[in-house]
Structure formats: structure tokens, C-alpha cells
C-alpha positions as CSV (number, residue, x, y, z in Angstrom):
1,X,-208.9,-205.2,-45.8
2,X,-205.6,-205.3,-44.1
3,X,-204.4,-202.2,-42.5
4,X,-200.3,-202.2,-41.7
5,X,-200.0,-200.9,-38.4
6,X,-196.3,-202.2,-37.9
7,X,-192.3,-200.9,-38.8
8,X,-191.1,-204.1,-38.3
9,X,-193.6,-205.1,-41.4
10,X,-191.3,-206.2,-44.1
11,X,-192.9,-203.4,-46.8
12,X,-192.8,-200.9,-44.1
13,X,-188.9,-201.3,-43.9
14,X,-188.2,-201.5,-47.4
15,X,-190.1,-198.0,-48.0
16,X,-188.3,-196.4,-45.1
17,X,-185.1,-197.6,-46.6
18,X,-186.0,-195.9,-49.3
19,X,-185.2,-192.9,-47.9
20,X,-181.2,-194.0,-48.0
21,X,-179.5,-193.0,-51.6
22,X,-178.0,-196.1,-51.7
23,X,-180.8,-197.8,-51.1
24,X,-182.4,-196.3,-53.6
25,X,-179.9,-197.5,-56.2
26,X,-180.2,-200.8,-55.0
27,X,-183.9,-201.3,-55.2
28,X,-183.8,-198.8,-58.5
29,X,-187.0,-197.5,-56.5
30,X,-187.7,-194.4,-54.8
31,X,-190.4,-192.9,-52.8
32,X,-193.3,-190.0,-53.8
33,X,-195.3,-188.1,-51.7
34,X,-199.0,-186.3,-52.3
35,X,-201.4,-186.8,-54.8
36,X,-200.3,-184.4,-57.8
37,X,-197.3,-186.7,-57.8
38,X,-198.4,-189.3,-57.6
39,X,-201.3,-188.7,-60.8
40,X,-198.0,-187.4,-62.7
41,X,-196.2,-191.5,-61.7
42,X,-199.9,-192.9,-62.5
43,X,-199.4,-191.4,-66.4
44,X,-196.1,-192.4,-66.9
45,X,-196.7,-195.7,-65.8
46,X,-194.1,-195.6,-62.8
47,X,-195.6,-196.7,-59.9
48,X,-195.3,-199.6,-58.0
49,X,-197.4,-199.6,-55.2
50,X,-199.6,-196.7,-53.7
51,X,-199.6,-196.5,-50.3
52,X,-202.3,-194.8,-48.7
53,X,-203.5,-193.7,-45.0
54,X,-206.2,-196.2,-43.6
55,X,-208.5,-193.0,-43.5
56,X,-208.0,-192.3,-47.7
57,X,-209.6,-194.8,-50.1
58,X,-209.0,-193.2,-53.5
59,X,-207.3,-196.3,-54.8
60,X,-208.9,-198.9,-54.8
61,X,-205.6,-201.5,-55.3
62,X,-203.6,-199.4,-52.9
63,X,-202.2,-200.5,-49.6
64,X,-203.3,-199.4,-46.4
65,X,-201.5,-198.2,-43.6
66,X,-202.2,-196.5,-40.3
67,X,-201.8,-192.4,-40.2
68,X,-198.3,-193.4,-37.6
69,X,-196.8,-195.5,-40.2
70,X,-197.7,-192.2,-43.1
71,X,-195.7,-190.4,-40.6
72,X,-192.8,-192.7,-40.0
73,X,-192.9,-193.2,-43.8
74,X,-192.8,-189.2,-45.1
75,X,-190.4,-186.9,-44.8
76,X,-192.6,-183.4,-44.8
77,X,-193.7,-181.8,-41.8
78,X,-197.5,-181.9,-42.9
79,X,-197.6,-185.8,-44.6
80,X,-200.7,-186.3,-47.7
81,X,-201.6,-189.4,-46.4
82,X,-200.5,-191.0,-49.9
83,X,-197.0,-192.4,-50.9
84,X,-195.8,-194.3,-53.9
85,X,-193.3,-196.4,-54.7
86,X,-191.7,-195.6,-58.1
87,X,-189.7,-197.3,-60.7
88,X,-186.7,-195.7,-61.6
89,X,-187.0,-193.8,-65.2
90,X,-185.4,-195.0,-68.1
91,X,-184.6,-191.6,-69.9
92,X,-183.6,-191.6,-72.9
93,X,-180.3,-189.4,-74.1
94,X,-181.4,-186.9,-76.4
95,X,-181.1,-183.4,-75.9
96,X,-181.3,-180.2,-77.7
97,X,-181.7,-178.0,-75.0
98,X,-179.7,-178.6,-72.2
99,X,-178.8,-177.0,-68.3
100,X,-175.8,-178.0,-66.6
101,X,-175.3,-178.3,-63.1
102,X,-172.0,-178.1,-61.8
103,X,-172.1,-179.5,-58.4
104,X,-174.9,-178.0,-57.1
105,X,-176.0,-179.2,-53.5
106,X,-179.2,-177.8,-52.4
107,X,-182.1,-180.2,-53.1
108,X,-184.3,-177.6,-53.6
109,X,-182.8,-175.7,-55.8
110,X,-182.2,-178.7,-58.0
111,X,-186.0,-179.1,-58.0
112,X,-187.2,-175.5,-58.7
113,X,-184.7,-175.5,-61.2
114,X,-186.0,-178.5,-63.0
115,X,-189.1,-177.1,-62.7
116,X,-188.6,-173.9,-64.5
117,X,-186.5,-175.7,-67.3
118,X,-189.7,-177.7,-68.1
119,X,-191.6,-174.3,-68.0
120,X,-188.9,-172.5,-70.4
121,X,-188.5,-175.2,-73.1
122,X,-185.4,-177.4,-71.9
123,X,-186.2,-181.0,-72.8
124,X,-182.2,-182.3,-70.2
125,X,-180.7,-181.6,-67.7
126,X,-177.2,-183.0,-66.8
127,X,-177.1,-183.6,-63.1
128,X,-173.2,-183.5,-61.5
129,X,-172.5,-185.8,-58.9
130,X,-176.0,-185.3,-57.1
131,X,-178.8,-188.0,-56.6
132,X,-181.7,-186.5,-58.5
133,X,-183.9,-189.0,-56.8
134,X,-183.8,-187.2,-53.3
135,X,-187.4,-186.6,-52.2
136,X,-187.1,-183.4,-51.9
137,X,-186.0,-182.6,-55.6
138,X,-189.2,-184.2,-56.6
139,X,-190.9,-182.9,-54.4
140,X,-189.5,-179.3,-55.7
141,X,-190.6,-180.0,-59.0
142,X,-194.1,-180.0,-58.7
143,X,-194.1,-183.0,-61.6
144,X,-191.4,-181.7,-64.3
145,X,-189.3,-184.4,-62.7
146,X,-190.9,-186.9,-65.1
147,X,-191.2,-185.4,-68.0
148,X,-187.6,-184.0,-68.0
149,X,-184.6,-186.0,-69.9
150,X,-182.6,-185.9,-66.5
151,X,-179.0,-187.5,-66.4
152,X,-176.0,-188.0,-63.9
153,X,-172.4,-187.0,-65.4
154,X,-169.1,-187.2,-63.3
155,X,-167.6,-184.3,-64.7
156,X,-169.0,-181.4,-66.5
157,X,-166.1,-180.0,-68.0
158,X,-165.6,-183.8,-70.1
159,X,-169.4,-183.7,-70.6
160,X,-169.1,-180.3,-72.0
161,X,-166.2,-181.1,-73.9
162,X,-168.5,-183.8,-75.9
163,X,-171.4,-181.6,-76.6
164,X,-169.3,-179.3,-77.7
165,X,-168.2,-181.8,-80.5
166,X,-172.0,-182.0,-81.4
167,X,-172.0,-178.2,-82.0
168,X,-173.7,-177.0,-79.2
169,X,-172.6,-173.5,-77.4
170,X,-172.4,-173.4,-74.0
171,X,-173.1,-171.0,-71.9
172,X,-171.7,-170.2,-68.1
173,X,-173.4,-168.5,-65.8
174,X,-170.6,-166.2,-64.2
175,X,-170.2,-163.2,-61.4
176,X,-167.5,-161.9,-63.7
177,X,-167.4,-158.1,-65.2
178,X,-165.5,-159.6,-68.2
179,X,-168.5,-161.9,-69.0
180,X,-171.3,-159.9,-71.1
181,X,-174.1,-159.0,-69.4
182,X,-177.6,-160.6,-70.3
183,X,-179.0,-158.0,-71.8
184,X,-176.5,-157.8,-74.3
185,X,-176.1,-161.5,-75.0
186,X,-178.3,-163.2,-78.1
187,X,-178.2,-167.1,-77.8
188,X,-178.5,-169.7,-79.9
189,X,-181.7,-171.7,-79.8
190,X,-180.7,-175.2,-81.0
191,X,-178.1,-177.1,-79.4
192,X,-177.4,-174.7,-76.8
193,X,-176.4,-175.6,-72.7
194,X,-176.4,-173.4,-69.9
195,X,-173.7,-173.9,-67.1
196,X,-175.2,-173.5,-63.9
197,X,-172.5,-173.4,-60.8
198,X,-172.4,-174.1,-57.1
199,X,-174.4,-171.7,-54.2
200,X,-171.4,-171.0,-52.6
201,X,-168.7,-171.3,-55.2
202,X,-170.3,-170.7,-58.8
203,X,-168.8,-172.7,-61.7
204,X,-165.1,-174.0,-61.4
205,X,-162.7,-172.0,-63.3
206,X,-161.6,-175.7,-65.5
207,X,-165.8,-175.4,-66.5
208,X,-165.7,-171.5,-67.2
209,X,-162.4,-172.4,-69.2
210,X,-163.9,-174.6,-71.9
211,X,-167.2,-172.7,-72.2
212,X,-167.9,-170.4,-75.2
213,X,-169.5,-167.4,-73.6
214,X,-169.8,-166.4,-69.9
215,X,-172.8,-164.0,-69.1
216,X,-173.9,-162.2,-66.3
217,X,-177.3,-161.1,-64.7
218,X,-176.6,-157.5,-63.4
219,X,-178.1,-157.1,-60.2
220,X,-177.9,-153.7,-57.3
221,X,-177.1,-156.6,-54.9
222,X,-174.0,-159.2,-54.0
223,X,-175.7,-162.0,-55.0
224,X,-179.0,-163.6,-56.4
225,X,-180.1,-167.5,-55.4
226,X,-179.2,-170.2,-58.6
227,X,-182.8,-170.6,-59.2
228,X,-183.4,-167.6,-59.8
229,X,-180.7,-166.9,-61.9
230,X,-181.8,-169.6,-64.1
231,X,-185.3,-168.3,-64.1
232,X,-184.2,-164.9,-65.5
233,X,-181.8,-166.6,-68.2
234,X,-184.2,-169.0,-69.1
235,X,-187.1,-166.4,-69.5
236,X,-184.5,-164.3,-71.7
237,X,-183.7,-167.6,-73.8
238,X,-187.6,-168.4,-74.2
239,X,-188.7,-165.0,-75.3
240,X,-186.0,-165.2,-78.2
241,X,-187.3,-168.3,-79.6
């Protein structure tokens, strides 16, 4: 069997180029790392080709490559020594329960945030003006990546403004003493969205303005990461249901 040894090899380009957004888009491919991920692609029938380290043979229709071209080809510090090439998802656009992030920018976070939203009982999440395909969002998401209804929106405060017509009630996420504190808030368990803001700046005051209740975790510190300020509302939101 063939073992590809080379980054001039024309496959070996196109799944380095992966690694570009726009590339990405082009192609409407990206690139998984690690078994667990790549078993997850496997059952939604995503993948496109499994590339695996000459030294792994788990797959038998896999291709082969030297442990230098794994290397060249991941972006973790410790590589698997098994990639995939994925098909983008076609999602489909129903949603019940639904998290909105306004302009968050950590990869990340994005990812552990997915993550717990699978864990808490949110079938969407509304993405703003982020590429939900970075590896390191599905890499973050231990899997929840595909079974999530995850969507791109170019403004939050018009996609609220539709939901909103659909009667769902929306919640934001705010560092506000006029917004009620958790503890205190009861929320609906149908057609309900959570507002979820920026690490540095929190939700923009035109999002906060349209939504129909602002809450607050109360905390004996400044601040607390977005993740896990979702996992705390989300965990309050479950244990209503």
C-alpha cells in the first residue's frame, strides 16, 4: 500500500488548506482530528476520506501517510495519528431550544459551549459572524458538534426579532443589577433562547434592548468565563423541565 510521504502531494495540500476558513467554504469540507471524532463523522455518514498514520491500520480503506505529514497536517500539540476529511452538514432549521451567540470569539469557548447545550437539552445554536467549522470548536465539543442544529446569523438582534414573532422568549445573559438574578428567574421551556454575549464586552446594548428578560448569575467575583455562565443557566433551565 502506498504511504504519502510528500506536502507537495496534491491531497496533502488540499487537507492543509483546509486549515484556511475560506478554504473551507470553498471545498464545503473541513478537517477532524482523533478517533472519538472521527467514530461520531463515521455515524453521521460525513466523512470523506480517513487519513491515518502509516504506523495505524484501523481502517482498512483509509489513506496512509507518514507520522511527518500527521504532523504538518494537525493542528494539536500531541497529533492522534488519524484525520478525516468531512462533508459539511446540512442542518436542518428547526429549533425549540435555542442559544444565541452574540459575537463570541474564543474557539473554545464556542466548543464547550456547544457541548454543554447538547448535555442540557438545546437541540440550536445560532452562531454570529464566527466559522463554527474551526478545528478547534470541534475539537471542543467532544462530538456534540454533529448532533447539534448549528447555524450562522449576521445579526442577532434581526434574528431575535424573528423568533420573537414565533413566540419564543428570550433571554440575555447580563452583568446588570437591574436584570433578575437567576435564582429568582422561572423560564419558559418551549420556545425559549438564551443570549449569550462577547468575553470582553457581553451582549450589545441594541441585543439587551429587544430581549424580554435580562438575568444575572450572582457571583463574590468580577467576572465568570461564558462557558461557564452558560453551564450554570443551562443546568438551572434543565432542572425545571
Amino acid at each position: 500500500m502506498e504511504i504519502l510521504k510528500s506536502k507537495n502531494n496534491p491531497k496533502i495540500k488540499h487537507w492543509h488548506k483546509l486549515q484556511d476558513k475560506k478554504y473551507r467554504l470553498q471545498s464545503k469540507t473541513f478537517l477532524i482530528e482523533g478517533y472519538h471524532l472521527v467514530e461520531e463523522a463515521i455515524k453521521h455518514n460525513l466523512i470523506v476520506e480517513i487519513i491515518e498514520s502509516e504506523t495505524n491500520w484501523k481502517y482498512k480503506n483509509s489513506i496512509k501517510v507518514s507520522k511527518d505529514i500527521i504532523e504538518h497536517l494537525s493542528t494539536t500539540k500531541t497529533p492522534q495519528n488519524i484525520l478525516a476529511e468531512c462533508k459539511f452538514i446540512t442542518r436542518e432549521i428547526k429549533f425549540n431550544k435555542i442559544l444565541i451567540l452574540n459575537n463570541l470569539q474564543d474557539p473554545g469557548n464556542i466548543g464547550t459551549i456547544i457541548r454543554l447545550a447538547k448535555a442540557f437539552g438545546f437541540d440550536s445554536i445560532a452562531v454570529e459572524n464566527f466559522d463554527f467549522y474551526n478545528p478547534k470548536v470541534i475539537r471542543s465539543s467532544q462530538g456534540a458538534f454533529f448532533d447539534l442544529n448549528i447555524f450562522k446569523i449576521s445579526s442577532s438582534e434581526e434574528f431575535i426579532k424573528q423568533i420573537k414573532q414565533q413566540d419564543f422568549r428570550v433571554y440575555a445573559t447580563v452583568l446588570n443589577q437591574r436584570a433578575k438574578k437567576l435564582n429568582q428567574t422561572h423560564f419558559q421551556q418551549d420556545k425559549i433562547a438564551v443570549v449569550l454575549g462577547n468575553e470582553g464586552n457581553g451582549i450589545s446594548q441594541q441585543v439587551q434592548n429587544i430581549c424580554d428578560e435580562w438575568v444575572y448569575v450572582p457571583i463574590e467575583f468580577e467576572s465568570l468565563n461564558v462557558a461557564c455562565c452558560a453551564a450554570i443557566i443551562l443546568n438551572k433551565i434543565y432542572n425545571e423541565s
